[in-house]
C-alpha positions as CSV (number, residue, x, y, z in Angstrom):
1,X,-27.7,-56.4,10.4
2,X,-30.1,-55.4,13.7
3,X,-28.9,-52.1,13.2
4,X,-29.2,-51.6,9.6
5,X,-32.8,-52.6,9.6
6,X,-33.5,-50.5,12.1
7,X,-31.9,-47.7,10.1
8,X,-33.5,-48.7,7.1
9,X,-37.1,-49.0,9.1
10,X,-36.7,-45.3,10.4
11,X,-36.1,-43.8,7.4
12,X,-39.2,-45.1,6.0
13,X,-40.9,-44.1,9.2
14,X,-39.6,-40.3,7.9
15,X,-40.4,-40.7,4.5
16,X,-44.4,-41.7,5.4
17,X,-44.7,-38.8,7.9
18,X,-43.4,-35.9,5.8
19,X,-45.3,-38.2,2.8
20,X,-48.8,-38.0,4.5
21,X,-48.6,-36.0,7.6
22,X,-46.5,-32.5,6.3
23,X,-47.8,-33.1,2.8
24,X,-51.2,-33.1,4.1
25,X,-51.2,-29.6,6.3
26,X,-49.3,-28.3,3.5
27,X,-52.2,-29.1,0.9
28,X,-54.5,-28.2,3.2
29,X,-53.0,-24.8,3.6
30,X,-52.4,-24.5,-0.2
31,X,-55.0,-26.1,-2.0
32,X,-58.0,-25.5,0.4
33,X,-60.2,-23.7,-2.1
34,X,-61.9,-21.6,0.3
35,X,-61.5,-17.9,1.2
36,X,-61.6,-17.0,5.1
37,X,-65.1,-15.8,4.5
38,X,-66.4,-19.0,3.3
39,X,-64.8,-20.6,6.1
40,X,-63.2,-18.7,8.9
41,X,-59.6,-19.6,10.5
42,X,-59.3,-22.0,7.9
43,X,-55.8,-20.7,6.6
44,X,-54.8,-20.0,10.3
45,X,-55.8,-22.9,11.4
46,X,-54.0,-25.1,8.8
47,X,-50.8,-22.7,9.4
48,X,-51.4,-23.8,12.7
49,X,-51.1,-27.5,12.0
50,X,-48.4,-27.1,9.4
51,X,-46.5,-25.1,12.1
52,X,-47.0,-27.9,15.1
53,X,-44.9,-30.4,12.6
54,X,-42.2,-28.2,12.1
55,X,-42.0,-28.0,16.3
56,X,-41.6,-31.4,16.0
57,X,-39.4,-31.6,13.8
58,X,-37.4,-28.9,15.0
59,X,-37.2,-30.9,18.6
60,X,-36.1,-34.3,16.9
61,X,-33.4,-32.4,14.9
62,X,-31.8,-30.6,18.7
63,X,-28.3,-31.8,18.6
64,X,-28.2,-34.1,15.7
65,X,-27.3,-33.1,12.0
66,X,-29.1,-35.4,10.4
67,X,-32.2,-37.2,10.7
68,X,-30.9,-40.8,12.1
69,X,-27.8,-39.2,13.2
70,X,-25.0,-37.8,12.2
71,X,-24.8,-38.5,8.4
72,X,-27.4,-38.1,5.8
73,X,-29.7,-41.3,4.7
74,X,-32.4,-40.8,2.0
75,X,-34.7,-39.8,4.3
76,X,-33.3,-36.8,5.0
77,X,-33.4,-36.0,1.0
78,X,-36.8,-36.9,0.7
79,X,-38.4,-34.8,3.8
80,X,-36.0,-32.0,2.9
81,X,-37.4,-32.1,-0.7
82,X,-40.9,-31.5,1.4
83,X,-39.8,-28.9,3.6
84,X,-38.4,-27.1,1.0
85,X,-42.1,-26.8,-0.2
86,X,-42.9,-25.6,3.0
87,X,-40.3,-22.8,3.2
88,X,-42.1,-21.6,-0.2
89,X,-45.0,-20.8,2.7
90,X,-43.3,-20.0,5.9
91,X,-39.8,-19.2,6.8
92,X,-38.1,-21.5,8.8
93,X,-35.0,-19.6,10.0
94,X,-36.4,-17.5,12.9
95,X,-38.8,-20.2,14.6
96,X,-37.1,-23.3,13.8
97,X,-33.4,-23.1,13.9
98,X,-32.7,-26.8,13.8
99,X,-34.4,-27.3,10.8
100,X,-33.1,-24.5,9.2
101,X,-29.2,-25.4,9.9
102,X,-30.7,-29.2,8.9
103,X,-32.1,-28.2,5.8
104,X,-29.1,-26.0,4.7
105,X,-26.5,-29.0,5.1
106,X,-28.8,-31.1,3.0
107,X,-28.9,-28.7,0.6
108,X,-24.7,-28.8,0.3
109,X,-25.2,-32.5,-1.1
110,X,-24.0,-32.9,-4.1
111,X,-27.2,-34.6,-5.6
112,X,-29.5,-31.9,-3.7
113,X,-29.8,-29.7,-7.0
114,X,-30.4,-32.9,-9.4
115,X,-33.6,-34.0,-6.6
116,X,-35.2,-30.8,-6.3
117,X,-35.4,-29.9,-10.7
């Protein structure tokens, strides 16, 4: 039971990062309404942030193929169904090579095409 809660507890802790944290720098990068001359380094700068999560990210996924381990939970469905918003802005294969080989194995889920349309 300990360790299912704790499972269960992490996964939400995944779920509220990518669901304010990512989606945030990502909006911010999208949606900011302002052209660099109305407000200078303001698309770098929110690159910049954007790009700081996937390090993170990136560093948490080292060694594991999963989120939480070695299979996938729902978290890692619903922060790949984020990232994949992200890769419509920056390319993850050359920087961030753990996320990358994450995202493509949670892509190969059976259910991945039925989340994402």
């Amino acid at each position: 039971m300990g360790s299912e809660l704790s499972f269960v507890s992490q996964s939400f802790s995944w779920i509220h990062w990518a669901s304010s944290v990512l989606h945030r720098d990502l909006y911010r990068l999208r949606n900011s309404g302002l052209t660099d001359e109305e407000c200078p380094g303001l698309s770098q700068n929110s690159l910049d942030n954007l790009g700081a999560r996937l390090d993170t990210l990136d560093r948490v996924l080292k060694g594991r193929s999963y989120l939480l381990g070695q299979r996938p939970y729902f978290c890692d469905t619903a922060l790949a169904v984020m990232v994949d918003e992200v890769e419509r802005v920056v390319a993850l294969a050359d920087k961030w090579p753990h996320l990358n080989k994450w995202m493509e194995r949670v892509k190969t889920q059976a259910n991945w095409v039925k989340v994402v349309t």
